[in-house]
N, C-alpha and C positions, 0 to 999 in steps of 0.2 A: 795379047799378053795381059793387056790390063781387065779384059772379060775372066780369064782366066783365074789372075788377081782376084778379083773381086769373089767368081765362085765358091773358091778354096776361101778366102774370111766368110763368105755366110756358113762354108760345109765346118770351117772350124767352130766359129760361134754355137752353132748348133749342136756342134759338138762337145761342148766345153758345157754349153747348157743342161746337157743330160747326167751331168756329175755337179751341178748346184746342188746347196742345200734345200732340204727340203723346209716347206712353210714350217714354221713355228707354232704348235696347236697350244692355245691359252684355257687355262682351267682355274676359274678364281673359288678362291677357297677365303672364306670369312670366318674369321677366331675370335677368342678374348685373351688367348693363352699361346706362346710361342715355343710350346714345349715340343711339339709335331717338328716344329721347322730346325731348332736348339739340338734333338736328340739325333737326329739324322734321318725320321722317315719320309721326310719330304725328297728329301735327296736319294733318297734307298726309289721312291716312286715314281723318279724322274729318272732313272739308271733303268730299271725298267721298262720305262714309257719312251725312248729317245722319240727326238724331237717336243714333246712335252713340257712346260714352263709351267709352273704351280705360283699362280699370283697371290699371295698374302694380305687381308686386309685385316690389322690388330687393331680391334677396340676395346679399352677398359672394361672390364665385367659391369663395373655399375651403370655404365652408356649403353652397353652389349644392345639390349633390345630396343631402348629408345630409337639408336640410331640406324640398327635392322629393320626393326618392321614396314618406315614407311620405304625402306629401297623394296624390298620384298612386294607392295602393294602397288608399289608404279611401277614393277619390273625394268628400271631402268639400273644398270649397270651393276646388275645383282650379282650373288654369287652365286656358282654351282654348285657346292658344297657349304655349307656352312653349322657350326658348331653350337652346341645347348648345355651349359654348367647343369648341375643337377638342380640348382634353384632354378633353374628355369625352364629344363627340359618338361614337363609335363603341362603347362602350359602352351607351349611351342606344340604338342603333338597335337592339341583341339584345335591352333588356327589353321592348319589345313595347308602349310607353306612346305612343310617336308613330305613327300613324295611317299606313296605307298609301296615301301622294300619287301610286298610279300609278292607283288604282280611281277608279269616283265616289264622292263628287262633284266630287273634283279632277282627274282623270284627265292628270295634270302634263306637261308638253310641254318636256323637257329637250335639246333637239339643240343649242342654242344655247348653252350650258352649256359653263364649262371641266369636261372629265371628268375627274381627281382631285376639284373641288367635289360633283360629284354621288356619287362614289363612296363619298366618305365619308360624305354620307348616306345609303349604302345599306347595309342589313345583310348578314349573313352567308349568308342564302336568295336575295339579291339581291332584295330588295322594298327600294324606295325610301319613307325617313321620312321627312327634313328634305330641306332646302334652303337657299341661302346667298343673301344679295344680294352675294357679294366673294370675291375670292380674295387669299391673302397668301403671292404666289412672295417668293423674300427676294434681297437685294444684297449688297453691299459698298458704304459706305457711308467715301468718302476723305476727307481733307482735302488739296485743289486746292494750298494754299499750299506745303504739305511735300512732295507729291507733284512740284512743279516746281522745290523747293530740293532733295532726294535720288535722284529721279528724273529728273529732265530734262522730265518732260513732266506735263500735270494731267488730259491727251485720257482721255477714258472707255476708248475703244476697246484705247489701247495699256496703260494701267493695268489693265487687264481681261487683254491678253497674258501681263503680269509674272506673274500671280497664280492662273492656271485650269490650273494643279495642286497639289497638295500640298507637289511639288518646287519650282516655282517663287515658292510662295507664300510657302516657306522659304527661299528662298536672295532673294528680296525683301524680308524680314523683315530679314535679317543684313544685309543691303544697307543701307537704312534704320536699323539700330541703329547702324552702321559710322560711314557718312556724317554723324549727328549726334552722333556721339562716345556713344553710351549715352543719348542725351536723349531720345529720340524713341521709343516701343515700336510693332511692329506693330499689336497687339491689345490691348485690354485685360487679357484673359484666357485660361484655358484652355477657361473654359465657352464662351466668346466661341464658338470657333472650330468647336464641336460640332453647329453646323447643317451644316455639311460632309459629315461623316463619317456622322451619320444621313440626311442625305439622298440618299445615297448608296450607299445597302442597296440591295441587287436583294429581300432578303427581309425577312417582317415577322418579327418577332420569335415569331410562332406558326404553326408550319405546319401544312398541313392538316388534320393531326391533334390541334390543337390543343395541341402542344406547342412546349415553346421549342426554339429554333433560333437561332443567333449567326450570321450573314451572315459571311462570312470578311472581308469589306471592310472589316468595323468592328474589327475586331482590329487595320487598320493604325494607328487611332486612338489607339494605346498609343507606339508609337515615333513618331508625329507632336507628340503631345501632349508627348510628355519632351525630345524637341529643342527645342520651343519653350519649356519650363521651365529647362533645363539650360544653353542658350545667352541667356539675360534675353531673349529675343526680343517677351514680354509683361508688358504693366505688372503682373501681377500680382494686377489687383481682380477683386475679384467682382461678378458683374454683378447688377445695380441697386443695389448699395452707392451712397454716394454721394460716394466717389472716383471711381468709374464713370462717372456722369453730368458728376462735373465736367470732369472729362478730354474732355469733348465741345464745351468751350465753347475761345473764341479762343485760350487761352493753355495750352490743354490740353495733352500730352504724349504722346497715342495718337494714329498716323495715319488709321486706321481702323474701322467698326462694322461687324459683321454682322449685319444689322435687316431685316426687311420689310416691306412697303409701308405698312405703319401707324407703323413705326419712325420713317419720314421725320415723320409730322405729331404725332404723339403720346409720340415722346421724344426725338427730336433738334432739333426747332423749339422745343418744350417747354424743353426744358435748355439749348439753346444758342444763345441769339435772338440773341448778338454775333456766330456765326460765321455765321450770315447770308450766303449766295454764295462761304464756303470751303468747299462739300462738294459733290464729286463722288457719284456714282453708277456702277458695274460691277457685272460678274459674278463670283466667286471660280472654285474648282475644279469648281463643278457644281451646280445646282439644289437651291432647296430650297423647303420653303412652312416658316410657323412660322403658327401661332395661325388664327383664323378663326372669326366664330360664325353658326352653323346656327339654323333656324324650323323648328319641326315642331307639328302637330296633335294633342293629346290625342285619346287614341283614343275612349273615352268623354264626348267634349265633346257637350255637346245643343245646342253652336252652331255645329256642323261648316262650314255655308255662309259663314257668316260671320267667321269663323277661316280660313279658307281665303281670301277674299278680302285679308287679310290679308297673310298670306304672298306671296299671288300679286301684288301691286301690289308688296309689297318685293323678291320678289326672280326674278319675271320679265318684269314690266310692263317696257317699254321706255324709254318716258316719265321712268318715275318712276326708273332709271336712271341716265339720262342725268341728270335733276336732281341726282340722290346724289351723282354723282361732280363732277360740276358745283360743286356747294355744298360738300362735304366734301373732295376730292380722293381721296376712299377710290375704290381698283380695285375695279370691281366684275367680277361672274363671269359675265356675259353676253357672249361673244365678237363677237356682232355688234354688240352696241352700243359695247365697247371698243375694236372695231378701226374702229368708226367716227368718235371723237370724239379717238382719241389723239392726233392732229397737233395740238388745238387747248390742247396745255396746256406751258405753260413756268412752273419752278418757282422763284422767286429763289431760293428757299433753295442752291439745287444751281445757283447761279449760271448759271438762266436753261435748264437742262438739261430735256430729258421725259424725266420719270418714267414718263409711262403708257405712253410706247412701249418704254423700257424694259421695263416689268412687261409688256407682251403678249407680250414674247418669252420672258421664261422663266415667265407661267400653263402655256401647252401642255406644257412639258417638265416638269411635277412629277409624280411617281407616287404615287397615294395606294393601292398596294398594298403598300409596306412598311409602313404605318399596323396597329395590331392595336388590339384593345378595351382594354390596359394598358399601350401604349404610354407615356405619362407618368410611371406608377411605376418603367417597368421601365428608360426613357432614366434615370432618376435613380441605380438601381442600378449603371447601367454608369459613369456619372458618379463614382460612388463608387469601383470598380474603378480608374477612371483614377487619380483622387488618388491613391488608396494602391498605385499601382504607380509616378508620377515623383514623390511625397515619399518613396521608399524604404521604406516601410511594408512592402510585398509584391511579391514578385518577381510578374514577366506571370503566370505561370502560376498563385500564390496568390491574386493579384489575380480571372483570370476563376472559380475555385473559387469564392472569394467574392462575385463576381457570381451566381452559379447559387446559391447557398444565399440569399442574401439575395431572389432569386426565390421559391426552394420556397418557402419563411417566408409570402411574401405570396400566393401561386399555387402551391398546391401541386399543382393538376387538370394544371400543365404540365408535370408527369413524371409 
């Protein structure tokens, strides 16, 4: 009896054993930004994946790579996946830590892709690292109400006319300071205004030889920049102060932001829920993308297939796409699925305007080959140049000397 006993608990244990859960597969994923995990695709990729856990590890943008690169070099408790803001994506694709997405196992299928998004994750040999689920072309971002009290009109179209050059952008500026007697500024700032100018390089800031190189274009940014100082033509803040943002709301005093398509849901709905259906959407003088964050594969991950899956569901799956933009209103970088869904979105905010048809038309027109790997340092030095050429500080020409030292200092391989 008690042999018997005993049989039947091992036949049941073992029986009971074949209906366990199964292992738990761990997949660490490294961010700066908890918008993947906040919107639902972590969870959308984990409904998918059962058995699947997606480990999150959130570091500050400004730590992001300090605290990445030496995990990454000791491969000790790395990620599998891990993330690249656009300031730093093109840097991240020359060290060699994200994983070639053209080989297997991923053998990446990018035709459908806006091409600046893919270029930038592509390095220097042209082998492709990352990938993106979004692209971030930028606007001019108006207020409808000012726009038809100094302008006559609040039409995207023709407020897009006033303003798609430098020249007209300027003599619309004085227009509008005119008209409301000084009340009114065009921009906030001068940094405001500096997606213009860089996005408007024919060249990156390193040329093939890996030295620096100053685009003549952006040199006009010195005499644009000091008319608009010289004439009040801008309120003067710095951008994310938080005169800045106030100035965005109903009773603000700027007529206008130059933001991109994240700008719309993540700082101007954000900051300014009163003005609600007073803000248009245009073009200014020429294309630009700002920000944007890239997926790539640790090279050394031992969960290569599943890290990949990953990636591929965020940011070429179709599907899951279409859901992103759907739920989030974020553009995404899939050209067939953006130009497929864009008729279906009207935005109150931009009183009732599309945005996404907007953004399909200037994704195509960005160039991500003035982009260089210190592009961010090196926009900030020029940034510095400006100031101290319309606060009187330095004449142009002490001004660009001082641009070029303050490079060598940080870069000195580009002389």
């Amino acid at each position: 009896m008690k042999r018997l006993s005993f049989c039947t608990g091992v036949a049941l244990c073992l029986s009971l054993s074949a209906f366990a859960a199964p292992k738990e597969t761990t997949l660490n994923l490294w961010t700066f930004t908890n918008e993947l995990e906040t919107n639902g695709a972590i969870a959308r990729f984990e409904q998918q994946n059962p058995g699947v856990k997606v480990v999150i590890t959130t570091v500050p943008n400004e730590q992001y790579l300090d605290k990445l690169r030496p995990v990454l070099r000791a491969n000790k408790n790395a990620p599998d996946v891990f993330l690249g803001e656009q300031s730093l994506v093109k840097e991240i694709v020359e060290t060699g830590f994200w994983d070639d997405l053209s080989k297997a196992p991923y053998k990446a299928d990018v035709k459908d892709l806006v091409p600046y998004q893919v270029k930038m994750g592509t390095d220097s040999k042209g082998v492709l690292r990352a990938l993106s689920w979004q692209t971030t072309p930028g606007g001019f971002f108006y207020r409808r109400s000012m726009a038809k009290q100094y302008l006559g009109t609040d039409d995207p179209k023709a407020v897009g006319e006033m303003i798609n050059s430098p020249e007209k952008f300027i003599e619309t500026a004085r227009k509008i300071v005119k008209e409301s007697n000084g009340e009114v500024k065009m921009i906030a700032g001068i940094e405001d205004y500096q997606e213009f100018p860089f996005g408007n390089k024919d060249k990156s800031f390193m040329d093939a030889k890996g030295k620096l190189v100053i685009d003549p274009k952006l040199l006009t940014y010195f005499d644009i920049a000091k008319t608009l100082r010289d004439e009040k033509l801008t309120a003067d803040l710095n951008r994310w102060s938080a005169p800045w943002t106030e100035n965005m709301k109903k009773d603000g005093k700027v007529f206008g932001y130059v933001l991109p398509t994240w700008g719309l849901h993540y700082v101007l709905k954000t900051n300014a829920p009163d003005a609600a259906g007073d803000y248009g959407l245009t073009s200014g003088p020429n294309p630009y993308f700002w920000g944007g964050t890239w997926l790539g594969i640790y090279s050394k991950s031992k969960n290569k297939d599943l890290a990949w899956k990953l990636v591929k569901m965020m940011t070429l799956d179709q599907e899951t796409l279409k859901w992103w933009a759907k739920t989030t209103g974020d553009f995404v970088g899939n050209q067939t699925v953006f130009n497929e869904i864009k008729g279906e979105f009207s935005e109150p905010f931009l009183g009732g305007q599309n945005h996404y048809e907007f953004f399909a038309t200037q994704a195509p027109a960005v160039n991500a080959d003035i982009v260089c790997m210190y592009e961010q340092k090196i926009r900030g030095f020029f940034m510095n140049a400006i100031n101290n050429y319309i606060s009187g500080t330095k004449t142009k020409d002490e001004a660009i000397e001082g641009f070029k030292a303050e490079v060598k200092g940080a870069y000195p391989q580009l002389f």
